[in-house]
N, C-alpha and C positions, 0 to 999 in steps of 0.2 A: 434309120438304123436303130433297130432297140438297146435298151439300155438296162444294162443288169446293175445290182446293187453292188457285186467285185470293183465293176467299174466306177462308180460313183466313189466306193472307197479308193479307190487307186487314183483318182482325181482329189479327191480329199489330201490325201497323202503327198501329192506333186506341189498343189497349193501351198500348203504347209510346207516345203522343202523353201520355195518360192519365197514366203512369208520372212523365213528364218531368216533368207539369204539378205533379203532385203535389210529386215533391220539389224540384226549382226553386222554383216559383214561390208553393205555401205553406209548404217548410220553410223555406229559403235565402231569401224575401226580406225583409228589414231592414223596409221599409216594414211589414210586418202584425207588430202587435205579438201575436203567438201564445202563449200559454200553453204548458205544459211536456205537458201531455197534448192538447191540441188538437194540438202539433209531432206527439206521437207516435202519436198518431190519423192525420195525413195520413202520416205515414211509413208505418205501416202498410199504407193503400192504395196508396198507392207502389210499396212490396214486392210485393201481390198482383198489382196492373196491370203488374210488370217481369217477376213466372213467369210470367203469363198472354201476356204478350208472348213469352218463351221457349219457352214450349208454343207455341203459334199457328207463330214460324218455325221451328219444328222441327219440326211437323208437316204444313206447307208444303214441306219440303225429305223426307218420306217419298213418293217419287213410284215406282211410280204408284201412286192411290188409286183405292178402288172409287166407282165413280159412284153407286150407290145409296148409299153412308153417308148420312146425319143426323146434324145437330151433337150430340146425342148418341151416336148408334153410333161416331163420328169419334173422339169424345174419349175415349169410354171403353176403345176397341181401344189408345190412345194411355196410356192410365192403365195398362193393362194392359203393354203392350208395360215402358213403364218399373218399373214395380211386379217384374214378373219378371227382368229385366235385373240390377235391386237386391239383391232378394230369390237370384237364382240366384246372384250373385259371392256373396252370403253362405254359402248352400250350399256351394260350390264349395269355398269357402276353408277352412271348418268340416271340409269331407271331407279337403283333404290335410290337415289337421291330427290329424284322426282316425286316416290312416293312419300314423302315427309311431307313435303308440302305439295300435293296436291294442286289446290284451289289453288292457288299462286301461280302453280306452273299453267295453270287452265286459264285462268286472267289474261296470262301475258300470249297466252297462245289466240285468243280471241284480239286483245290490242293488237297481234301482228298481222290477223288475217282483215281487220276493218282497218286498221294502215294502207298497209299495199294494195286493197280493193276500192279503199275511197275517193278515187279520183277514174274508175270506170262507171260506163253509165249504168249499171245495177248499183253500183255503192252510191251514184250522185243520188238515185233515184229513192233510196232507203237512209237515204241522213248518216251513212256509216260515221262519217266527219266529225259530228255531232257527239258521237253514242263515247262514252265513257266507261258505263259497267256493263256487267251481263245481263242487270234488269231491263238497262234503258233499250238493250241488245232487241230482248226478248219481245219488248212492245211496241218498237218501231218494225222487226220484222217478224213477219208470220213464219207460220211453219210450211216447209214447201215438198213438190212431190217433182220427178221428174216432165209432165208435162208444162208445170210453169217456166222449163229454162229451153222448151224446143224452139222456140222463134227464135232466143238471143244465140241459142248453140248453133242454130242453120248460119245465122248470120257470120257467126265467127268461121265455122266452117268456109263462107266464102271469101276468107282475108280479111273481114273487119278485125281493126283493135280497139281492144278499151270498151269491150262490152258487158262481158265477163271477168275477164284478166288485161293486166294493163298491157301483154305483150303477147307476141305471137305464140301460142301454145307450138309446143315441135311434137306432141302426139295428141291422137284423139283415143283413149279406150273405148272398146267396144263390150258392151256387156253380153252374156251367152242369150241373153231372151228363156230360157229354159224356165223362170219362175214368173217370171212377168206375163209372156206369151210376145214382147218386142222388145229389141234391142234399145240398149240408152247408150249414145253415142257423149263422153264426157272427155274436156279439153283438160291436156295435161302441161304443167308447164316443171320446171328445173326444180321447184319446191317441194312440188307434191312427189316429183320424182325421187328427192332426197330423201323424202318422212318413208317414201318407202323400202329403201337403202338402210334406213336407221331401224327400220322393223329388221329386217332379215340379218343386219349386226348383230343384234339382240338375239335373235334366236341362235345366229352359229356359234356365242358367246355361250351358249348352254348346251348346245346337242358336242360339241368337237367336244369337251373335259368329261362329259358322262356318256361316251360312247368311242373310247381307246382305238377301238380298230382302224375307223373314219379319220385316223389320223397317222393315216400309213398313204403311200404310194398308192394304193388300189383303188383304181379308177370305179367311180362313180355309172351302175347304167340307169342312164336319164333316160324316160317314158316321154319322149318330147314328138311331136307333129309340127312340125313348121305349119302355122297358119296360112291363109290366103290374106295378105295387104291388101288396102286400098287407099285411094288417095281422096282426100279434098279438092275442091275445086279451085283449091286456094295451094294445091301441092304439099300437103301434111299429110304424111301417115297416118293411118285408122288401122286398130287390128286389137285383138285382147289384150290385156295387160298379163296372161302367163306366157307373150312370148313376143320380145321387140323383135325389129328388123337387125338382120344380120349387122351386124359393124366389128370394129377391130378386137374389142373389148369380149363381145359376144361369144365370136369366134376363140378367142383366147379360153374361156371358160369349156367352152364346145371340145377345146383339145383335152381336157381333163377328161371324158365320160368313155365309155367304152367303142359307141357309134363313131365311124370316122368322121369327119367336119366334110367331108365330101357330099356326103349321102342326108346331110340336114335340109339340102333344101325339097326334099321328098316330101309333100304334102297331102299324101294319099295313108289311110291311115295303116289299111292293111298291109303294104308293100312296104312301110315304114315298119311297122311291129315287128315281123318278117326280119327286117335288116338291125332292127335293134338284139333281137334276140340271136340271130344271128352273129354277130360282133360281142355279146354280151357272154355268148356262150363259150367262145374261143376262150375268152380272158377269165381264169379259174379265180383269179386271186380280186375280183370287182368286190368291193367293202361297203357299197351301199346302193339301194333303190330310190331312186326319186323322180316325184309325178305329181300331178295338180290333185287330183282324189285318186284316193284306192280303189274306186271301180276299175280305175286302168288298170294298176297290177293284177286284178281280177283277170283282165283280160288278156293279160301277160301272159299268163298262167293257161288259159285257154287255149291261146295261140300254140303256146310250148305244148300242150297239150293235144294238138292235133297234129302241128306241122312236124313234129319233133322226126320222124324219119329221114326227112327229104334236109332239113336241120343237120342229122348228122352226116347224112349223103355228103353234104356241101362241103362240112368243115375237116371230113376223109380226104376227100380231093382238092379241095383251097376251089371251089367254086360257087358262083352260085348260078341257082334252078334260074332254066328258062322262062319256067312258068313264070314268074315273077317281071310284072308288067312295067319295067324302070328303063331308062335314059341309055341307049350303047353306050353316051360318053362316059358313064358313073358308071355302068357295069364294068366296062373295062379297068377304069381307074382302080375302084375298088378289088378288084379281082388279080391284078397286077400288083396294086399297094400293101394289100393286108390278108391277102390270102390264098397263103403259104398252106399246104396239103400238111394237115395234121391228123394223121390215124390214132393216134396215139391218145387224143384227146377226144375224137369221137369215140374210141373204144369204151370210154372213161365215161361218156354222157351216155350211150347207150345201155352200161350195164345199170346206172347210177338211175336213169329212166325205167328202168326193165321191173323196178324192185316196186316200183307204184311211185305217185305223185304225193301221196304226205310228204310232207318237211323236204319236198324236192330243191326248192332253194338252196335252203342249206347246205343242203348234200352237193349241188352242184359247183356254187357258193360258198365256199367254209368258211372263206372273211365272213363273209355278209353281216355284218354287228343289226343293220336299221334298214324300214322302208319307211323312208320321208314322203306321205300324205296325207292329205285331211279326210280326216274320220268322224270330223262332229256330224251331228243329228242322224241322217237316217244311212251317211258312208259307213258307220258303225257298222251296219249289217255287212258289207261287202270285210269290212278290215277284218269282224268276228268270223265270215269264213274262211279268209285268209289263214287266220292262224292256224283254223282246225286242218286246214289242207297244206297248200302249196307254199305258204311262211311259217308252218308248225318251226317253232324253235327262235326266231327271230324276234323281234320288238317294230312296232309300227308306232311311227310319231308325228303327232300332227301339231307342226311347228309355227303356223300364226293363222290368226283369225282374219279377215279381211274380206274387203271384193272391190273391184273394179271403184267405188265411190270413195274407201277409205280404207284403211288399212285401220284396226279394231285395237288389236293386242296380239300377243307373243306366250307362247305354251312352255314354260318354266319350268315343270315336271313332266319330263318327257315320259318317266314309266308309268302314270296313270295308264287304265285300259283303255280300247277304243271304246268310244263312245261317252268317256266320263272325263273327255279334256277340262280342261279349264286354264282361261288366260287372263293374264295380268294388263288391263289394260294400258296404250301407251298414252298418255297424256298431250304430247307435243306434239303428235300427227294429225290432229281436229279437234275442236271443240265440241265437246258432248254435252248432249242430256237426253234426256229420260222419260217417256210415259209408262206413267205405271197401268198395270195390262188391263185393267178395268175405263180406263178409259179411249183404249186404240181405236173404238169405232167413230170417236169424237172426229169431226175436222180440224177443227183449232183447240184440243187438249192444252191442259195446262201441264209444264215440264219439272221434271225436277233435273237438277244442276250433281255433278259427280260426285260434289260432299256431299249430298242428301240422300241417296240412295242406303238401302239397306239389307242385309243378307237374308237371302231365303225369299226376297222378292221378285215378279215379274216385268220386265219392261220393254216398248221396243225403243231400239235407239235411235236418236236423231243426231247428225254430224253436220256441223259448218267446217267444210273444208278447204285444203290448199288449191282444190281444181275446181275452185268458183262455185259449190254447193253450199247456200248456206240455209241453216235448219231444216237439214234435209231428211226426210224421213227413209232412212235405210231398207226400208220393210222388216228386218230384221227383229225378233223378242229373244231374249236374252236372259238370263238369271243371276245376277247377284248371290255367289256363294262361298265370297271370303273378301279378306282383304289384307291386300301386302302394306303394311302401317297402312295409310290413308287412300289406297289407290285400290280401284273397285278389283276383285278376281272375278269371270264371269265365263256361264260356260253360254254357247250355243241350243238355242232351244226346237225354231220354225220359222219360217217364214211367212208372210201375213199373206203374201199372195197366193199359198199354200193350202189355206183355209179351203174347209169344205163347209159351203154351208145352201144347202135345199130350202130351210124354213128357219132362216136367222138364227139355227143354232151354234155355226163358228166351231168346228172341229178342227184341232191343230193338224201340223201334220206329224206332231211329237203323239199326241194321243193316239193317233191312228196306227204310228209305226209300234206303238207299246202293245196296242192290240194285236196287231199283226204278228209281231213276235211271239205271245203267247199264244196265240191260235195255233200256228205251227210247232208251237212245243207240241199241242196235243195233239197235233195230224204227225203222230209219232214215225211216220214209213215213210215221210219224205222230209227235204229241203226245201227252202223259201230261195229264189236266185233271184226273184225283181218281180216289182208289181208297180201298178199305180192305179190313182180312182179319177173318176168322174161324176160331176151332178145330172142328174137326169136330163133336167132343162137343157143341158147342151147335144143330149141325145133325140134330134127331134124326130127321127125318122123311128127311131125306138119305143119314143111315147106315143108315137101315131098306130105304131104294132101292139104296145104290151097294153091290151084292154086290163087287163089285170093288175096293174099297177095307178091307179089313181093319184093317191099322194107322190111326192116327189121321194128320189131313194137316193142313193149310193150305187154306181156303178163301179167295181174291181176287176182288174186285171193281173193275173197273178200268174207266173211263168213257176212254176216245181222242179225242183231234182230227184229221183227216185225210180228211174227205169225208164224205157220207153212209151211207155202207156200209161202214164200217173192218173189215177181216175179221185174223186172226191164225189161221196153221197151229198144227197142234201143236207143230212146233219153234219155233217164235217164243216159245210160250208154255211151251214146258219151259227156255228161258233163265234166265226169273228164278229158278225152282228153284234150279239152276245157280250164276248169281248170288249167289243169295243162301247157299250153300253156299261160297265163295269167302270169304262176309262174316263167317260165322259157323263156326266150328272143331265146337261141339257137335250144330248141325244139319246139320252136313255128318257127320258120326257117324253119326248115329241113322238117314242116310238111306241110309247105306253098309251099315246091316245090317240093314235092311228092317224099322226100329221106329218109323219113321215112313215114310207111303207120301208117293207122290207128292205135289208141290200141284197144286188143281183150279184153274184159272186163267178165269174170266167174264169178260165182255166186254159191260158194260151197256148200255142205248140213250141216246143224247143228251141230256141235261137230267136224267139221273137224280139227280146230286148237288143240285142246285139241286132236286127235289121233295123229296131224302132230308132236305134242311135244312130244308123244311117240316115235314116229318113231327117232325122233333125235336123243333122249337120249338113243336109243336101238341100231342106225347104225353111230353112230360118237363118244359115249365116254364121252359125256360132263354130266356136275352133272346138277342135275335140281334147285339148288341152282345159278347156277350161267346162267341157258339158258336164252337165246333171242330167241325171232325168228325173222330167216331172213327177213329183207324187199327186199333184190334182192337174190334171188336163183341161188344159184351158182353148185347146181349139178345135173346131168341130173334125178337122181333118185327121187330130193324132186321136180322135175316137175313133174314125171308121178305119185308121190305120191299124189298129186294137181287134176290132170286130171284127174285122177280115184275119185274125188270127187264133179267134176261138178255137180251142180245141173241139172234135166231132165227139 
């Protein structure tokens, strides 16, 4: 039964009638001769019938609400909204206090992860026991990479304890492989679990106070795919860390977002989009977006974009399309549960449609205050055409830094633009430090510790963390460009697995995106939608064809918006060379003395990125919740998957 805001005040109202009666009329009145626990028996109700009254008109005055809640979904968005509000001022306050002292709080965060680890066989085997400060840290253990921990992680994978972690991990994260070219399968236990709980306080402690709307009734549409689980041999869960196994708690959350809790376990991406937008569209009054990157909403938007007639078909009639390849059991459910033939509202999305796609959100959407995703480094590009298109009017926030190995920091100024976050590091989630960027190709660099770093500096990070990673090199490089009192702010720069490099010249993939951006300022008659490169040497069936190309090059792959038939001259596409010689000092070098040849610049056919992201998630594993796509291609297959999409 939905629940309107008349009602919730008229509940409010009852309660309070309730409340009074309570303590008037059997604590306070002389005539009832009450006993000492009978008085504080009615007081008690009392009490409860006065929050319940409190909730009810505070929940009455969150206008506007989504028309489809149930007094359950109602109250628990409402449990929620305050529970985070509490829980994030705690956060918040924890943090600045954290950042006074620093170094202090990094000390004790190292004593508690060589505590609890010093009695498994990686702590017996590294003198944790022993180690005292961050020096003795430093030079009893080296600096490590994911394949130093695959034997100990098989092994725990098959129910050994005490190898890693003193105790059975209850998740294993799986990472996307998307930057690596293979999955790292990392053991989670209730700690690491928490530091990551303590991040997301942090952040709803800042986005819920600077962004009003989000703190109404109006449900949230979540861009979510239920992943594909798997188990250990030991019967442990394996799966990303942007999305656990269903359980009570989950599910509880899941009643908040627009998609019914029915239709989550859908793990097909398309048929999911489909039924997100579809549910997403019904409900006029949805107050925010949220999704693991903004390519999703990209593709939100595309989807709306295409399907949108057969979209308003459905929600005219309260059905939905056969085409759509899903479960009788859930079609029916859903179609019986929540969808109810509304003309009225497809009238409203068709004309609202008809007018073009700028600032369609909005229009569709009038809540709509935010879309919660990450837009550091190269998502920027997807967020910046968001706004110009299909979020014109909106704000996009990308609210923590992290990945699957650790959780980084927390994005405090939610109105910076995309592409120019910058987060507060958290201190008590890992232990850090720091190579400064001149020495990453080192193996055993020397590190700086978080007091030492300095603004306007490059570094990649290394984290000892809660899920048995210790000095671990994140692959991540990072910037230093401020600091909250003593606690680094740092924004996202590349990733080292990213790197392009033909003749040891090391192109980021920050440099190459700088390039690519400006190139396309000047191919003024189109748009950029998605690219990536390759090094020659991985092309070998390529370099057995191109007599012409001697030295090692640059292969690109670039998909355009601009018509049906997007053509680029040779000079258009000798720019970004060009370009990115401007961006770059060392491959402007090598290109100067013909030790590296030209780049080959491709020009795909329409939809290719959108099959390439198939292809991933079909020949690597990874959740579409948590994909990227590569900017350097690291395996020979996603080349020929590339080349087979040249445009003629």
């Amino acid at each position: 039964m939905a629940v309107s805001l008349r009602r919730v005040f008229a509940a409010g109202v009852v309660f309070l009638l309730l409340a009074y009666y309570q303590f008037v009329y059997n604590v306070f009145n002389l005539e009832h001769n009450l006993g000492f626990f009978s008085r504080l028996w009615s007081a008690l109700w009392g009490i409860i019938f006065s929050v319940l009254a409190a909730m009810a008109f505070d929940m009455s005055r969150m206008s506007p609400a989504s028309e489809a809640h149930t007094w359950l979904s109602a109250i628990t968005q409402y449990s929620f909204i305050v529970v985070s509000m509490c829980m994030g001022q705690f956060a918040k306050r924890r943090l600045d206090q954290d950042s006074i002292r620093t170094k202090e709080v990094q000390d004790e965060m190292l004593r508690n992860i060589l505590k609890k680890r010093s009695q498994t066989e990686w702590g017996k085997n590294h003198n944790f026991a022993s180690i005292s400060t961050r020096e003795e840290y430093v030079k009893k253990q080296a600096l490590t990479t994911y394949p130093d921990y695959k034997d100990s992680i098989d092994r725990v994978m098959k129910g050994e304890v005490g190898i890693l972690l003193p105790e059975k991990p209850f998740y294993f994260g799986v990472t996307s492989s998307t930057s690596s070219g293979f999955s790292k399968v990392l053991p989670i236990d209730l700690a690491a679990f928490k530091s990551i709980v303590y991040t997301l306080m942090a952040y709803m402690g800042t986005v819920l106070p600077k962004f009003p709307p989000i703190r109404s009734l109006g449900r949230s549409i979540r861009l979510f795919i239920m992943p594909r689980f798997r188990y250990t041999e030991a019967g442990i869960v394996m799966g990303p860390m942007s999305g656990m196994p269903r359980t009570f708690y989950v599910d509880l959350y899941l009643r908040t977002t627009t998609t019914p809790l029915e239709a989550m376990d859908i793990s097909n991406e398309q048929q999911m989009l489909y039924l997100h937008l579809l549910f997403a569209l019904k409900d006029k009054h949805a107050s925010k977006i949220e999704t693991g990157f903004s390519s999703m909403v990209q593709t939100f938007g595309l989807c709306l974009e295409e399907k949108w007639p057969q979209l308003v078909e459905d929600i005219r009639k309260g059905s939905i399309t056969p085409d759509l390849n899903i479960d009788e059991g859930i079609r029916w459910k859903l179609i019986n549960e929540y969808m109810k033939p509304d003309p009225m509202r497809a009238d409203e999305i068709e004309r609202e449609i008809k007018k073009g796609f700028d600032g369609i959100f909005k229009r569709l959407w009038p809540s709509l205050s935010v879309i919660v995703a990450a837009t550091s480094g190269t998502f920027a590009m997807y967020a910046e055409r968001l706004l110009r298109s299909y979020a014109r009017g909106c704000t996009i926030y990308s609210p923590v830094y992290g990945s699957t190995e650790a959780m980084v920091g927390v994005n405090l100024d939610p109105n910076r633009k995309a592409g120019d976050e910058r987060y507060t590091m958290m201190p008590t989630v890992a232990f850090f430090e720091f190579i400064p960027i001149e020495h990453i190709g080192e193996e055993q660099p020397k590190t700086l510790f978080i007091d030492q770093v300095k603004a306007g500096e490059k570094y990649e990070l290394v984290a000892s963390t809660l899920c048995a990673l210790y000095r671990f090199r994140i692959g991540d490089v990072i910037e230093v460009v401020d600091f909250m009192n003593r606690l680094p702010i740092i924004c996202f720069k590349y990733r080292t697995g990213q790197l392009l490099s033909v003749h040891g010249e090391k192109t980021s993939e920050d440099a190459f995106y700088q390039a690519m951006i400006n190139t396309v300022k000047q191919w003024s008659t189109v748009t950029l939608k998605d690219y990536s490169c390759a090094e020659s040497v991985l092309d070998e069936q390529g370099n057995r064809d191109a007599s012409t190309h001697v030295a090692p090059y640059y292969i690109v792959f670039i998909e355009l918006v601009g018509g049906d038939d997007v053509k680029l001259t040779e000079k258009q596409k000798a720019m970004l060379d060009d370009n990115l010689q401007l961006e770059t000092y060392p491959y402007a070098s090598f290109r100067r003395k013909d030790a590296i040849g030209p780049m080959k610049v491709n020009i795909v056919t329409p939809g290719t990125f959108e099959a390439f992201r198939d292809y991933i998630i079909h020949h690597s594993g990874a959740s579409i919740n948590q994909l990227k796509v590569p900017r350097a291609l690291r395996r020979p297959d996603y080349i020929e998957f590339m080349k087979g999409r040249i445009a003629p």
